[in-house]
Every structure is written in structure tokens, then in C-alpha cells.
MITOR-224816 format. One line per field, with one value per residue (C-alpha): residue in three letters; chain; x, y, z. Coordinates in steps of 0.25 Angstrom, whole numbers, padded with zeros to 4 digits. Example, Ala and Ser with C-alpha at 12.3 -4.5 7.8 and 13.67 -1.06 7.14 Angstrom:
2
aa <- c(ALA / SER)
ch <- c(A / A)
c1 <- c(0049 / 0055)
c2 <- c(-0018 / -0004)
c3 <- c(0031 / 0029)
END
This chain:
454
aa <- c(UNK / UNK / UNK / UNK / UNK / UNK / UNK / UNK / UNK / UNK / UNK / UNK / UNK / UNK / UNK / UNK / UNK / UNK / UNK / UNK / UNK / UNK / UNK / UNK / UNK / UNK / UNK / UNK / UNK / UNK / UNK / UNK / UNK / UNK / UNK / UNK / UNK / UNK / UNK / UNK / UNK / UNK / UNK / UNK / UNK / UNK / UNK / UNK / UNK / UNK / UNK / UNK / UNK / UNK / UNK / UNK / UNK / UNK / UNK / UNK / UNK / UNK / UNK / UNK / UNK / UNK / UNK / UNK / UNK / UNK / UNK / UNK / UNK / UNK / UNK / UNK / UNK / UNK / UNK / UNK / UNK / UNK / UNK / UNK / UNK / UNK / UNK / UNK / UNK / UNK / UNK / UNK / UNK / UNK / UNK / UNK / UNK / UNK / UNK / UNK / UNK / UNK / UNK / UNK / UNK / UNK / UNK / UNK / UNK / UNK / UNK / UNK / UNK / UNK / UNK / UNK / UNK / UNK / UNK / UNK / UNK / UNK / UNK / UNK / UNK / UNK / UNK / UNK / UNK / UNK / UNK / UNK / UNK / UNK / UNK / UNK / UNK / UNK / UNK / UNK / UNK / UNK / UNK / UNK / UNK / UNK / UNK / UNK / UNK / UNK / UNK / UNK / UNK / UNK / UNK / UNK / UNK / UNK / UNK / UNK / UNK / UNK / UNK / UNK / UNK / UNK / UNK / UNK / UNK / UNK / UNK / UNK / UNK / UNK / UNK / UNK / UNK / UNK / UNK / UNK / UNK / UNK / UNK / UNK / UNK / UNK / UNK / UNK / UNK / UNK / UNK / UNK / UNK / UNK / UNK / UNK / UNK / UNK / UNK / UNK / UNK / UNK / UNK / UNK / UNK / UNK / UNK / UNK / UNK / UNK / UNK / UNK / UNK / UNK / UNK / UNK / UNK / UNK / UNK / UNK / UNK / UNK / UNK / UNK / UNK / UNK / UNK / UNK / UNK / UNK / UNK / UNK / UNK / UNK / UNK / UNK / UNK / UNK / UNK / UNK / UNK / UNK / UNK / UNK / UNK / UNK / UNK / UNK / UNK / UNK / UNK / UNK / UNK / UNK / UNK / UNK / UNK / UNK / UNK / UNK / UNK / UNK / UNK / UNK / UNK / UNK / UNK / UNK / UNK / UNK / UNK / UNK / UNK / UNK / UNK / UNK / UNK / UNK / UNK / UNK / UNK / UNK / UNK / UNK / UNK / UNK / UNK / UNK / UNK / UNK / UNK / UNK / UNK / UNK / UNK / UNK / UNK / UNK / UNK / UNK / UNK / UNK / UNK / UNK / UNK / UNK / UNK / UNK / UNK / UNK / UNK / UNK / UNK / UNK / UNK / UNK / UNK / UNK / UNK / UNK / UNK / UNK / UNK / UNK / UNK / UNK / UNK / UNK / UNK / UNK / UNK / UNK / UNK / UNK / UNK / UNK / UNK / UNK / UNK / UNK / UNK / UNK / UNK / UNK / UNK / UNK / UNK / UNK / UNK / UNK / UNK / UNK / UNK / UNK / UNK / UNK / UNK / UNK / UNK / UNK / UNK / UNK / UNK / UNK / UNK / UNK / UNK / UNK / UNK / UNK / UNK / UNK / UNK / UNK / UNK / UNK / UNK / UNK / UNK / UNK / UNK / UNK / UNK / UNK / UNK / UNK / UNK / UNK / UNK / UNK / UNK / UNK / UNK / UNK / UNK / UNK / UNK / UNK / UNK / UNK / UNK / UNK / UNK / UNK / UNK / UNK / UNK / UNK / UNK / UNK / UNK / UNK / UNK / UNK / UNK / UNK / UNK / UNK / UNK / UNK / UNK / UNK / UNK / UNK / UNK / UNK / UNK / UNK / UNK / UNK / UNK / UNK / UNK / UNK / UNK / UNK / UNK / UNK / UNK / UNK / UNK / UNK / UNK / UNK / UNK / UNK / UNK / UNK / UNK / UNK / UNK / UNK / UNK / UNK)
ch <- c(A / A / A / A / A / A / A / A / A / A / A / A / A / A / A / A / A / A / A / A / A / A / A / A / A / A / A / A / A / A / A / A / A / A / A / A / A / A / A / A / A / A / A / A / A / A / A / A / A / A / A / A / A / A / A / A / A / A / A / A / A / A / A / A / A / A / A / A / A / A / A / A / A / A / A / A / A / A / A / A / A / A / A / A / A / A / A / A / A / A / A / A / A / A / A / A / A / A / A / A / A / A / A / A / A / A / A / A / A / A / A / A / A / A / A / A / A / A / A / A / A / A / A / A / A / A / A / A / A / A / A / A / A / A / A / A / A / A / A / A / A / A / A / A / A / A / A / A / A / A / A / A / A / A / A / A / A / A / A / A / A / A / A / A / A / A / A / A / A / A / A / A / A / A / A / A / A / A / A / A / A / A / A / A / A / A / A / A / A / A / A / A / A / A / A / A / A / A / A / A / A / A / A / A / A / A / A / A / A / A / A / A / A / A / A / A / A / A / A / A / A / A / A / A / A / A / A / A / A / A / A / A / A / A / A / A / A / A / A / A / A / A / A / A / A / A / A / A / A / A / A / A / A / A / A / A / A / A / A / A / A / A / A / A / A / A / A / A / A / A / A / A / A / A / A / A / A / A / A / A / A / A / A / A / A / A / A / A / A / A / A / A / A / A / A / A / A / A / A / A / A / A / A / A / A / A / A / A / A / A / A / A / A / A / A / A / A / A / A / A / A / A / A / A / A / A / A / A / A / A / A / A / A / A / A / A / A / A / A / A / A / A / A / A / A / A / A / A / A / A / A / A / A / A / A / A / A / A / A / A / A / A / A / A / A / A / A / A / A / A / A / A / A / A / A / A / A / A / A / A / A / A / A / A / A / A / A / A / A / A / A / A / A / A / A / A / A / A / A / A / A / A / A / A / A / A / A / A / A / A / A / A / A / A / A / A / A / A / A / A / A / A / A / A / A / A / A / A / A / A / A / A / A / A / A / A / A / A / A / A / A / A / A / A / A / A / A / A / A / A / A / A / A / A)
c1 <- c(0108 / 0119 / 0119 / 0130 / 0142 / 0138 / 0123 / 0127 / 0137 / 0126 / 0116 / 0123 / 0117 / 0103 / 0107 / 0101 / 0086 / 0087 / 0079 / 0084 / 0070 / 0067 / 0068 / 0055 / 0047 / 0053 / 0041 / 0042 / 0039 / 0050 / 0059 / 0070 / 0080 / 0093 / 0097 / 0110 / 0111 / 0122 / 0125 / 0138 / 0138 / 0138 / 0130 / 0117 / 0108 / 0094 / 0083 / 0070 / 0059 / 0062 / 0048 / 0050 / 0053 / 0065 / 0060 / 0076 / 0073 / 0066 / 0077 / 0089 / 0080 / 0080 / 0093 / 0098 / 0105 / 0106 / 0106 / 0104 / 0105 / 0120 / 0127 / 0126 / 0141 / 0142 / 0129 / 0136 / 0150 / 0143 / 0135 / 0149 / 0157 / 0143 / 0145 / 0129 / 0122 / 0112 / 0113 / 0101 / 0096 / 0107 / 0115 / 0128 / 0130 / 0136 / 0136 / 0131 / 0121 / 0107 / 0091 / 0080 / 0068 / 0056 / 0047 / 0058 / 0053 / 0041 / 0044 / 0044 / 0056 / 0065 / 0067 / 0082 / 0086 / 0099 / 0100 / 0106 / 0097 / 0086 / 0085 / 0079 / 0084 / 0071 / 0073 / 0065 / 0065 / 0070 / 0084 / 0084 / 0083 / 0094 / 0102 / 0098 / 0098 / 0107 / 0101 / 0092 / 0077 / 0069 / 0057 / 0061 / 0054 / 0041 / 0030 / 0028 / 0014 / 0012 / 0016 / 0004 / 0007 / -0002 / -0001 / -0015 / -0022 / -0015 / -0026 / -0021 / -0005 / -0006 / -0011 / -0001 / 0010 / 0003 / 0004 / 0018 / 0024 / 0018 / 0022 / 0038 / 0036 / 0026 / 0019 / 0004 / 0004 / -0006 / 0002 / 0000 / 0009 / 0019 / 0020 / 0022 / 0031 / 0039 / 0043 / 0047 / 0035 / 0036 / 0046 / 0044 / 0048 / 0042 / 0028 / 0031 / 0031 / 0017 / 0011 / 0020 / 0013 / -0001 / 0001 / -0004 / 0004 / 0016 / 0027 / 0041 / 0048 / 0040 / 0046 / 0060 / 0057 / 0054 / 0066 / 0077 / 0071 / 0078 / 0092 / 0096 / 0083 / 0086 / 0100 / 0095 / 0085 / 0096 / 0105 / 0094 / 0092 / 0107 / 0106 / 0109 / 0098 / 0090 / 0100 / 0097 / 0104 / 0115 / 0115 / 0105 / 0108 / 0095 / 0081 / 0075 / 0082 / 0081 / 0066 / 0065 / 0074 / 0076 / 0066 / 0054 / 0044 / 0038 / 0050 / 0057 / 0043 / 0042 / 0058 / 0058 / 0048 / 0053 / 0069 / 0061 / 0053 / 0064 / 0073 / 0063 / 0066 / 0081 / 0087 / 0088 / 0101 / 0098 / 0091 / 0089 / 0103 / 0099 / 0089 / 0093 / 0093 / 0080 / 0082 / 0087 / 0073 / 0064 / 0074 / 0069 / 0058 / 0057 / 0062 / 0054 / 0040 / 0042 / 0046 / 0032 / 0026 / 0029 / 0028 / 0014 / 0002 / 0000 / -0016 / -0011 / 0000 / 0004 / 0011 / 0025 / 0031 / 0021 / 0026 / 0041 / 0038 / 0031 / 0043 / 0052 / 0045 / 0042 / 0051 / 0049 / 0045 / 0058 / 0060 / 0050 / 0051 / 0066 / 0060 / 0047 / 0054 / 0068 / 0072 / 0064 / 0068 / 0082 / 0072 / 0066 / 0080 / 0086 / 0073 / 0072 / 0087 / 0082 / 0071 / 0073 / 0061 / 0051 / 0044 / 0048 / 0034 / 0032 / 0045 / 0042 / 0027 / 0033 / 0042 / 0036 / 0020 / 0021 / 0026 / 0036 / 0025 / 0014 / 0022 / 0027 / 0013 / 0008 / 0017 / 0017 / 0002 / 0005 / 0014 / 0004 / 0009 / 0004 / -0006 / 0002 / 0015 / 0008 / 0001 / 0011 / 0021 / 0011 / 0007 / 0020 / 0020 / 0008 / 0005 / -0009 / -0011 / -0023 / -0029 / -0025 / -0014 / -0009 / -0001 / 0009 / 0012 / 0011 / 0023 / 0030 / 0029 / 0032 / 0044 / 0049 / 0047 / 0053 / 0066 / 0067 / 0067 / 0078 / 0087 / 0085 / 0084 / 0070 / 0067 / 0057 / 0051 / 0040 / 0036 / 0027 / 0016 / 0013 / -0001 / 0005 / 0012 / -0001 / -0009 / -0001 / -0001 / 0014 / 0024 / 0033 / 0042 / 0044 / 0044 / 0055 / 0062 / 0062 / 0066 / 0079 / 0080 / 0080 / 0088 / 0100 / 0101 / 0105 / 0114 / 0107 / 0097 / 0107 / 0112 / 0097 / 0095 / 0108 / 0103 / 0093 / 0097 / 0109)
c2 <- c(0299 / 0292 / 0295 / 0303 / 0293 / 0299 / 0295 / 0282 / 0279 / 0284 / 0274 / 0262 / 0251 / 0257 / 0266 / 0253 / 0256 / 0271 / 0278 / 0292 / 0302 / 0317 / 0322 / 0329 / 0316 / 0308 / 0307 / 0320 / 0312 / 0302 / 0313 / 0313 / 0325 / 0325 / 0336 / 0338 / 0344 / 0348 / 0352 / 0354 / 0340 / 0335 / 0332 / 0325 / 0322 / 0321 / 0314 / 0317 / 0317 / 0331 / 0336 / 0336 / 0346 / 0343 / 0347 / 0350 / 0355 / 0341 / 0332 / 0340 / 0337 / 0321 / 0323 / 0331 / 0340 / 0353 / 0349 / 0359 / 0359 / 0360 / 0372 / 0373 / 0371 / 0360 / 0352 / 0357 / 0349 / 0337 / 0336 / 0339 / 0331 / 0319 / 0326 / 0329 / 0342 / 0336 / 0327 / 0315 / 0309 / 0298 / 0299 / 0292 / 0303 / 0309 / 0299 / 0306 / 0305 / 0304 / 0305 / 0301 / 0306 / 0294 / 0301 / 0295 / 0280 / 0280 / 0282 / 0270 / 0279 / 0291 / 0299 / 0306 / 0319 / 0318 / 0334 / 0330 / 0333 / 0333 / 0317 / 0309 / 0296 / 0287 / 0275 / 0262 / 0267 / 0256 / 0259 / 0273 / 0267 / 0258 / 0272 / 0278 / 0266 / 0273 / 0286 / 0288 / 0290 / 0301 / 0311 / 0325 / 0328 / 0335 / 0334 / 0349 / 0347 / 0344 / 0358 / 0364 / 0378 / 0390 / 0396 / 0402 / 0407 / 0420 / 0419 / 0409 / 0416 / 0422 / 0410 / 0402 / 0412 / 0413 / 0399 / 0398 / 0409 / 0401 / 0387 / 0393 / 0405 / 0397 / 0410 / 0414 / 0423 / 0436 / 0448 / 0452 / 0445 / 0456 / 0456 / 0441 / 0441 / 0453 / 0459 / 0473 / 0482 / 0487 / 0494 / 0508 / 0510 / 0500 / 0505 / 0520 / 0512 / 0505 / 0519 / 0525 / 0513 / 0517 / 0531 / 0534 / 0547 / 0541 / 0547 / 0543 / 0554 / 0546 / 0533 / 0539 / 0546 / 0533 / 0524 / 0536 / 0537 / 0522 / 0524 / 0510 / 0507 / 0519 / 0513 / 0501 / 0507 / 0515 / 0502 / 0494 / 0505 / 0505 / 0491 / 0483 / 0476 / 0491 / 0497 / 0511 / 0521 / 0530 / 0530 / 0528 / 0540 / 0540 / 0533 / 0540 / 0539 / 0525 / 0526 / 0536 / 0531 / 0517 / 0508 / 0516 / 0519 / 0506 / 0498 / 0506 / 0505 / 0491 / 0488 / 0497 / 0491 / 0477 / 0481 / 0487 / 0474 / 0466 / 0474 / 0474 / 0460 / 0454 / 0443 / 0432 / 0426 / 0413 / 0409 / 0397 / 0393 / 0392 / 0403 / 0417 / 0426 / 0437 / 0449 / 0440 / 0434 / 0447 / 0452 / 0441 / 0440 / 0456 / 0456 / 0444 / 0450 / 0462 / 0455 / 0448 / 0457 / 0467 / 0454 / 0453 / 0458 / 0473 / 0472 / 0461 / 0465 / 0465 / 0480 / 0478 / 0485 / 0476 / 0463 / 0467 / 0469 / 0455 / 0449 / 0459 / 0454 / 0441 / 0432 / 0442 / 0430 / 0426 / 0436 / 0436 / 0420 / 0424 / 0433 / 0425 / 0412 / 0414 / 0401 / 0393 / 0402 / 0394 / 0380 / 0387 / 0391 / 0377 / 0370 / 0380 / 0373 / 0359 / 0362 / 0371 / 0364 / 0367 / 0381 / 0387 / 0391 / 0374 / 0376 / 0387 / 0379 / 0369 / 0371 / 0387 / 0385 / 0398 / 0401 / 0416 / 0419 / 0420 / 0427 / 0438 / 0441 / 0443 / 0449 / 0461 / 0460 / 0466 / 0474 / 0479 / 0475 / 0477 / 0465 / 0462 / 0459 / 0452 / 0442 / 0440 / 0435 / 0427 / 0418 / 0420 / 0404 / 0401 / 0402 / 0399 / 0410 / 0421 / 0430 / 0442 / 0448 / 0435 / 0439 / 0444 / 0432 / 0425 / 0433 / 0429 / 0417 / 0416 / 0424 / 0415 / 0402 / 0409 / 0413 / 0399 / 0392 / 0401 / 0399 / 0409 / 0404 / 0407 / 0393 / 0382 / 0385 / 0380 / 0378 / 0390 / 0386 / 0393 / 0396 / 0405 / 0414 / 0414 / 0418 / 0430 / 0435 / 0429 / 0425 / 0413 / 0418 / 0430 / 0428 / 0419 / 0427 / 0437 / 0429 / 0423 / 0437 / 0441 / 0430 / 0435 / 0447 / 0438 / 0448 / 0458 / 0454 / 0449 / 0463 / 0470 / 0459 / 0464 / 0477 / 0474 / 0466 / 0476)
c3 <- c(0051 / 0061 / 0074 / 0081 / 0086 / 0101 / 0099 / 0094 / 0105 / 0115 / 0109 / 0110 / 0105 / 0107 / 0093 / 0086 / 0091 / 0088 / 0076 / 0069 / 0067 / 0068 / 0080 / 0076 / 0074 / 0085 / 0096 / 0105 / 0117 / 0116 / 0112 / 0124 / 0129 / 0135 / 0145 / 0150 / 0164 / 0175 / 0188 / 0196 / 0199 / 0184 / 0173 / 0169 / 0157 / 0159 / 0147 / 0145 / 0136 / 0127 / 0129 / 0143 / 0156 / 0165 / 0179 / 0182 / 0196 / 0199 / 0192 / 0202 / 0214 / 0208 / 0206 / 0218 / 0208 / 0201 / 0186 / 0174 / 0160 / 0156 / 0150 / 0136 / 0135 / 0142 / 0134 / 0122 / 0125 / 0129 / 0117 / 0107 / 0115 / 0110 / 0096 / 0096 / 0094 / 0103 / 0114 / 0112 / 0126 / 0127 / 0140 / 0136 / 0126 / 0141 / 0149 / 0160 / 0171 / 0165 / 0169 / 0162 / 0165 / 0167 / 0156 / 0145 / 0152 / 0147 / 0133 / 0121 / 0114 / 0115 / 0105 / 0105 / 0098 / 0091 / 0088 / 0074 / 0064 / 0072 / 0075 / 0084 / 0090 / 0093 / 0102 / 0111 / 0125 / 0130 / 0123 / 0130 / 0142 / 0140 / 0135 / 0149 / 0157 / 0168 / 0167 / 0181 / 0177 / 0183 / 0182 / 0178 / 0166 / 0164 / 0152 / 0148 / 0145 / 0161 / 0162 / 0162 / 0158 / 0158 / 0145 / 0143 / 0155 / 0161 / 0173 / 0180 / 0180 / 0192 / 0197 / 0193 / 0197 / 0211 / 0212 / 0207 / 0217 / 0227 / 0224 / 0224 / 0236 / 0246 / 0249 / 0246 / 0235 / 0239 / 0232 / 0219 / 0208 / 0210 / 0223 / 0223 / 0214 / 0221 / 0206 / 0202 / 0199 / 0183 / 0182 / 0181 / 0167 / 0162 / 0169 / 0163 / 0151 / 0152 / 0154 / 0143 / 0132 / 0137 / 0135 / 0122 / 0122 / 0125 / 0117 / 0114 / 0124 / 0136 / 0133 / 0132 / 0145 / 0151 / 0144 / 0149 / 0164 / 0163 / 0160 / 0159 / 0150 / 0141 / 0138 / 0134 / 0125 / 0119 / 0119 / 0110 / 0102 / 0097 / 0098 / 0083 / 0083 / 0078 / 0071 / 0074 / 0066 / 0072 / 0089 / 0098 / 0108 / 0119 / 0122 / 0113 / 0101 / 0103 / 0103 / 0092 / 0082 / 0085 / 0094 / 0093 / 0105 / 0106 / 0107 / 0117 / 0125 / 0128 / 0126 / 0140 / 0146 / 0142 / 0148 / 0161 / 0164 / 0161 / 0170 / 0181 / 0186 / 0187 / 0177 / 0182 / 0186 / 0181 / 0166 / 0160 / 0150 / 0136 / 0135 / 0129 / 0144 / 0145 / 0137 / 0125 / 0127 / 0129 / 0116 / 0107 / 0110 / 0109 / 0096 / 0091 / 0095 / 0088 / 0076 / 0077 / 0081 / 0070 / 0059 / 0061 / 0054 / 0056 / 0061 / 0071 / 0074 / 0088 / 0096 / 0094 / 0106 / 0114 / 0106 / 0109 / 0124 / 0124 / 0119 / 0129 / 0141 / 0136 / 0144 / 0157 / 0166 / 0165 / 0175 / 0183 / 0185 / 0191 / 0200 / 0206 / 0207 / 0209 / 0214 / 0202 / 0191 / 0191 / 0189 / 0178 / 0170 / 0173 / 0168 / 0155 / 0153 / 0153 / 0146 / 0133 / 0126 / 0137 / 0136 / 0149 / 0154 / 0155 / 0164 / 0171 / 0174 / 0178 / 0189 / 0193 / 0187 / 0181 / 0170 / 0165 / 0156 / 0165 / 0177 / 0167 / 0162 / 0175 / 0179 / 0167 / 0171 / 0184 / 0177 / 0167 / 0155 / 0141 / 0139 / 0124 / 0133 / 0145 / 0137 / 0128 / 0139 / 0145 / 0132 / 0124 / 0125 / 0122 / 0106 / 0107 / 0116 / 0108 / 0119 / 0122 / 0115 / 0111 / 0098 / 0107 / 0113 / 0100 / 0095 / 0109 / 0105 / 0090 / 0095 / 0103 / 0095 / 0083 / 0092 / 0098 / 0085 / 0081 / 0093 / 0102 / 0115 / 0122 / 0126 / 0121 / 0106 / 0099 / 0085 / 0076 / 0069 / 0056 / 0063 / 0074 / 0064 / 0056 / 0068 / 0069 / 0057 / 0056 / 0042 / 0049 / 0037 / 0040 / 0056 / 0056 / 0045 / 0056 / 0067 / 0059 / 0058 / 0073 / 0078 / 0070 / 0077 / 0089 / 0094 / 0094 / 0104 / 0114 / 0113 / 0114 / 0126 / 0133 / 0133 / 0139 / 0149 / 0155)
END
């Protein structure tokens, strides 16, 4: 293959030195990535290696700046104006100001992503550096593996929350989580609820009581109900008709309890560009769980309404991490930007020591939550996780991975192996068959998702 005009001009005479490979087999070490950022100042391109964390908040203190990643829009004319899908780490294809961060010194090679056809562009070190030899050289990257991420051990959560609180709040921390962390109580629907799933003489009329003692709830469910995506015959006229004839008691259980949690604490103002916003998220991730859920084995498989509730809630720390640290939730989103390849909790680690994961579960701990949903938001991003109730964070995860590699925009994917599908009783076939499936009613869940969030 020829290399694009831009690419060629930007190489100079280096393009002699330069090897053509799959991007897949170049060395992931020497892989490098460019990241284009602004302020209101102007613009800048930062390069580092492409495993790497950008610690943003450090590079604006080096810089005595307010830099974050650059609009979509905007990266898009700059990289048609080059005429490349992607933009590879060569600064002249903008010509403007650029820092390299020192880890990229110490390699023998770089390796370059061309975005076309999923090439690679290897060459000597010593020509990078003549390629970027105005570019200002400093520390701001970070090896994710030196984030030591607590992805197994929920004893040690409060701790590290306790610790966490502290570190931002310089106060001792003697209340109880909730105190300190000054949230709502559950909400009252949401605790009727609870006792409503433990009552083994729970009937439907109770849960319609509960759903219409909440105006605002009952016309959501009456809203979803109607909504394409179930294709309920003839209108949906009241609560419970929607319960009797279309979503069924166990759906409406824990889609209520879901929408009361979630309107307990506010949305936050700010969220990181790039990511689908909350309620598309819990949607998803709703959607998918159930559709796992419901594919495996009958003997092991999991309690639907407690899989869909898992995925409902499953991005709830979201809204707590708003809540508890305010001032560092924005460090968060304009990291997450910078970042799109680095699982959040690694962020989230990094710069809060706690992770969304671990402050939701304890949280719904406090809350007393079903076990099944606590769990599963506490490992959903672990898929070696096997202790108690696992398989419902093992269909978080899958659900996720399998969204991601489809487009939808939940953050950082990883690759499936056959033996995860295996160990839960799973066909990859049919489950992506599915998912190709789900991801066409795209509109559909944006719709379900502003139902839920008016």
C-alpha cells in the first residue's frame, strides 16, 4: 500500500526508514497515540505511547492551562482537511504545538497507526525524534498496570472509600458510609419495593398500588409500555394494564426500583463527551442482561428481573461519584476523554482511589439491595470473578464487551474468549446474532432512555 500524500509530506525524508505492517502485530509497547486537545487559548497535540493514561490534570498544571480533548467536530475537520480517517502521531500533519511525553525517549522504535486498513508505520527512534524535534518533552502519561486496582476484594472497599473521602475532604471519617457521604436515604418506593419482592404473597394489585402512588413513575411505566420497542397491541390505558398485558410483574418490579434509584440522586451537569449519557447506558445494559440472561441454559440460568435490574443499576456510580466528589467528577470526565482505551475504574483509581464500581455496591449494601445486583455492580469488570453470584456479573460484562465492539459507546472494550461463553452455558453464534439484532433498534432505546430520564 502507498501512504496517504499527508503522511508522506509529514514524513519527509524520514518515509525512507519507514516499514508498512498490521497494526495488530506491530509491538503494543511502541505503539504511539496522538491526542488532539484545546482550550480557549488554542490548540495542542499531545503523543504518547497508546497503552498509556494521560494524567490531564497534571499536564495543565505543567502547562498552566485548561486543555481537553477537542470536540468531535472540530477533530473531524482537522483530520479531512489531512484527508485521513485517522490522524497518526506525526505533528506536522497540524503544525501545531506538540508534547511528547518522556516514556516515548526510551523506546528503540515507534510504531504509528495509519487508520487505513489497519496499518501500522514502524520506524528507528532516532527518526521520531528528528520528526518531533521541536515538540517540548514531558511526564504526563501513566503505565496502567501501576494502577493497582481493587478488582477482587470487597473488604477492603470501605476502606478505600474511607480513605478516598478523606484524601479530597481533609476530615476524619467517624459516621457511617451514608452519613459521610451525605445521600438520599432509598427512596420510599423503591423500599416498598424490597418488601414487596420478599413477600411471597405479593400479588400484582400490590405492585400497581405502589407504581400509581407515584404519578410521575406510573406514567413512565405506562409510557414504556406503549413504547415500540414491545409492540403491545391496541393502547396502553393505566399501570396495570401495562403490567398485565405487556411487561409482566417482574419487569415492572425492578424497572421501578431501577427509575426510583436513579431519580434519587441528580444527573450530573457535566459527563465525559463521547460516551452514550446514563439512562442509554442503564438501557443497554438492561436490555442486554436480560437477553443473556434468558439465553442461557434453563438449570443455570440466572432470575431475569434480577439480571435486568443489575444492568438497570449497573452504571449507578456514575452518580454517586458526582455526588461525593464534586469538584473531581470533572477530572474524571475530561480524563475518560483522553483516555477512551483505559477502562474507567483504572481512571477513576488513579486520580480518586476508589473506584464507581466499589462506591455503588456499598452503597446498595447500605441500601439493602438484592445480593445478585450488589455483586454484580461490584465485579461487572472483572471476568474472572466466581464467588457469589458471579454469573450475574459475568453477563454485565459480556453485555458490555458485546455492545462496545458494536459501537455503542460505553467506554473501553475487551476481547471474549470462546471459554467465557462456554462457562456460561453460552452459543457466541447465537449471542451475537442477538446483539446484531439489539443494536438496530437504536432508536428505540434512545426513546426508552428519554422516558426515563424526563
Amino acid at each position: 500500500m502507498e501512504l496517504p500524500v499527508a503522511v508522506q509530506q509529514a514524513l519527509g525524508d524520514s518515509a525512507a526508514g519507514v516499514s508498512l505492517r498490521d497494526a495488530a502485530q506491530a509491538s503494543q509497547n511502541q505503539l504511539l497515540r496522538m491526542v488532539l486537545l484545546s482550550d480557549g487559548q488554542g490548540n495542542l497535540q499531545v503523543i504518547c505511547r497508546k497503552e498509556d493514561m494521560i494524567d490531564l490534570e497534571l499536564l495543565n498544571k505543567q502547562l498552566g492551562r485548561d486543555f481537553r480533548l477537542m470536540k468531535r467536530r472540530e477533530q473531524l475537520r482537522v483530520r479531512e482537511r489531512a484527508g485521513l480517517k485517522a490522524l497518526p502521531a506525526l505533528p506536522s500533519l497540524t503544525g501545531w504545538p506538540t508534547v511528547v511525553d518522556q516514556r516515548v525517549n526510551a523506546l528503540p522504535a515507534v510504531a504509528l497507526e495509519l487508520g487505513e486498513q489497519n496499518l501500522a508505520m514502524v520506524m528507528p527512534a532516532e527518526d521520531f525524534r528528528a520528526l518531533t524535534a521541536k515538540a517540548d518533552r514531558r511526564s504526563f502519561a501513566v503505565a496502567p498496570e501501576s494502577v493497582s486496582v481493587n478488582l477482587s476484594d470487597r473488604g477492603k472497599d470501605r476502606d478505600q472509600l474511607h480513605s478516598a473521602i478523606k484524601k479530597f475532604t481533609g476530615r476524619r471519617i467517624q459516621q457511617r458510609l451514608e452519613d459521610t457521604l451525605e445521600l438520599p436515604p432509598l427512596p420510599e418506593t423503591a423500599q416498598r419495593i424490597i418488601h414487596l419482592r420478599v413477600n411471597p404473597n405479593a400479588v400484582m394489585g400490590d405492585l400497581v398500588d405502589i407504581v400509581e402512588s407515584d404519578p410521575s413513575l406510573a406514567a413512565q411505566v405506562v409510557s414504556w409500555a406503549s413504547s415500540s420497542f414491545y409492540a403491545a397491541a391496541g393502547q396502553v390505558k393505566s399501570v396495570h394494564d401495562a403490567v398485565s398485558r405487556v411487561l409482566g410483574f417482574d419487569l415492572v418490579m425492578n424497572l421501578a426500583m431501577g427509575l426510583s434509584l436513579g431519580r434519587a440522586l441528580k444527573q450530573p451537569q457535566d459527563h465525559p463527551d463521547g460516551y452514550v449519557d446514563y439512562w442509554q447506558q442503564a438501557i443497554w445494559q438492561a436490555q442486554s442482561a436480560g437477553i443473556l440472561a434468558s439465553m442461557m441454559p434453563r438449570g443455570e440460568r440466572p432470575v431475569f428481573g434480577l439480571a435486568y435490574l443489575a444492568g438497570l443499576l449497573h452504571n449507578f456510580g456514575h452518580l454517586v461519584l458526582a455526588q461525593v466528589f464534586p469538584p473531581h467528577f470533572k477530572l474524571v470526565c475530561r480524563s475518560l476523554e483522553v483516555n477512551p482505551d483505559i477502562d474507567s475504574s483504572v481512571t477513576e483509581h488513579y486520580l480518586l482511589g476508589i473506584t464507581r464500581e466499589q462506591i455503588a455496591a456499598q452503597l446498595m449494601e447500605n441500601w439493602g439491595m438484592p445480593d445478585e445486583v450488589t455483586l454484580a455492580i461490584r465485579y461487572q469488570k472483572n471476568p474472572a470473578y466466581d464467588g457469589a453470584q458471579s454469573v450475574y456479573a459475568s453477563l454485565l460484562w459480556l453485555g458490555r464487551q458485546s455492545l462496545t465492539a458494536r459501537g455503542v459507546e460505553l467506554g473501553a472494550g475487551e476481547t471474549v474468549s470462546q471459554s467465557f461463553y462456554e462457562k456460561l452455558g453460552l452459543n457466541r453464534e447465537q449471542v451475537e446474532a442477538q446483539f446484531d439484532e439489539l443494536v438496530t433498534s437504536k432508536d428505540s432505546i434512545m426513546a426508552m432512555a428519554g422516558m426515563m430520564s424526563q
